[in-house]
Structures are given as structure tokens and as C-alpha cells.
C-alpha positions in Angstrom: 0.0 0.0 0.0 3.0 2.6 0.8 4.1 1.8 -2.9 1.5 3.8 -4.0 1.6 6.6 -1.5 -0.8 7.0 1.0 -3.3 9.1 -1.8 -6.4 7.7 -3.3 -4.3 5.0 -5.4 -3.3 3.5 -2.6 -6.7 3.0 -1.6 -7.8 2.0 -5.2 -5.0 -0.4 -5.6 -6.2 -2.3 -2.1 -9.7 -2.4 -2.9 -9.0 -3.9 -6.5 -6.9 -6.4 -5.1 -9.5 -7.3 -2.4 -12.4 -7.5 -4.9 -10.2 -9.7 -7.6 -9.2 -12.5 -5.4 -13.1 -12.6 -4.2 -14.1 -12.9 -7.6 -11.3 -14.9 -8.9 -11.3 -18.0 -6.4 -15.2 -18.0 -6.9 -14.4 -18.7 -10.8 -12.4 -21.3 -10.1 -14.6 -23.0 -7.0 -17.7 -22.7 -10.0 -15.2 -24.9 -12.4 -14.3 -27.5 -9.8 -18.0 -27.7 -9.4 -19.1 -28.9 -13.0 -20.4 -32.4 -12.8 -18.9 -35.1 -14.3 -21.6 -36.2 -15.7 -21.8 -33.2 -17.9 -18.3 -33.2 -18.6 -18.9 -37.1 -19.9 -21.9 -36.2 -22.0 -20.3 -33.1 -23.7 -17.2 -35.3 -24.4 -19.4 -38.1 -26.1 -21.3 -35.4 -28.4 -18.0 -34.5 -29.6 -16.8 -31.4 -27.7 -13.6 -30.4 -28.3 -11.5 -28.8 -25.6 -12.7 -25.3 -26.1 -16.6 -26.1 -26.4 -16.5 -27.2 -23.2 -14.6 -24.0 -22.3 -17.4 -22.1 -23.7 -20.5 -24.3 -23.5 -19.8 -26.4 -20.2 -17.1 -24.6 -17.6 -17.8 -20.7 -18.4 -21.9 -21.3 -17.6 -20.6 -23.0 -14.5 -18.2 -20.2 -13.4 -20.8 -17.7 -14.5 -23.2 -18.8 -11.7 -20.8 -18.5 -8.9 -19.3 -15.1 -10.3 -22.5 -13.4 -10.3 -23.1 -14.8 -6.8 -19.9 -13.3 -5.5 -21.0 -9.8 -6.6 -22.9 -9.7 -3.6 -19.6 -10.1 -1.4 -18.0 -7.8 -4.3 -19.9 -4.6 -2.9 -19.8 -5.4 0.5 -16.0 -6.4 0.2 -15.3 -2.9 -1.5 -17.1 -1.2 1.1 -15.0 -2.7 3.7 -11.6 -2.3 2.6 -12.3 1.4 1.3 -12.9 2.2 5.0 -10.2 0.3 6.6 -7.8 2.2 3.7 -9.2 5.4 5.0 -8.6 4.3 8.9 -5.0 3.1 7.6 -4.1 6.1 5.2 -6.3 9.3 6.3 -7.3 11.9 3.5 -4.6 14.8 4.0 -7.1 17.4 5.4 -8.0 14.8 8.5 -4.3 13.6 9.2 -2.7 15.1 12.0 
């Protein structure tokens, strides 16, 4: 965070960073989900590897990824005020 400075980039970069690994390991919790089964039946229909990128896992991941927007916003909200308690705006520091 002191990379950055302790101005509203600093801040930005955190939240970012907070909110991607959220979203990310929900995308890949939603792939490790798929059932077998699916993957089996999309396999004997002929589906090549980037079918079931498109027609199997992405659907899958799509599911939990809009479910995590819910912890997204919450998430943000959160680690925009512990970057304010951490780095101050310059007209509250002392």
C-alpha cells in the first residue's frame, strides 16, 4: 500500500486487489463444481476442448461469479474504509 503513496491509489489499488481474489477464487470453485456427468456427455457429443470451455465450464463459473457480486460490494465497502482508517485523506491527518 505505501508503494503507492498514501493518496487515493493506494486505496484503489487495495480495494482492486480485495475484490479480484473474491471474484477470482469463486471462478475457479464454480469450475471444480461442473459435474462429471456433464463433462462425460459433452465429451461423447463431440466437444472439443474449447466447447466445453465455452458451452460447459464458463456457464458453470458464471453462476458462482455473479453470486460473488454480492460479497464484491460489501467487500469494497469494507476495505475502502479500513484504507481510510490506515491512510487518512490529507485534510483529517494530524
Amino acid at each position: 500500500m505505501l508503494w503507492l503513496g498514501l493518496a487515493l491509489w493506494s486505496k484503489v489499488a487495495l480495494s482492486v486487489t480485495l475484490v479480484f481474489f473474491i471474484t477470482f477464487f469463486k471462478a475457479i470453485e464454480g469450475v471444480r463444481e461442473v459435474n462429471p456427468v456433464v463433462l462425460a456427455n459433452a465429451r461423447t457429443l463431440g466437444a472439443k476442448r474449447s466447447s466445453l470451455l465455452t458451452h460447459v465450464y464458463f456457464p458453470a463459473a458464471a453462476s458462482w461469479i455473479l453470486s460473488s457480486l454480492r460479497t464484491w460490494v460489501g467487500s469494497r465497502r469494507s476495505a475502502r474504509s479500513s484504507a481510510n482508517i490506515l491512510a487518512p485523506p490529507p485534510a483529517l491527518a494530524v
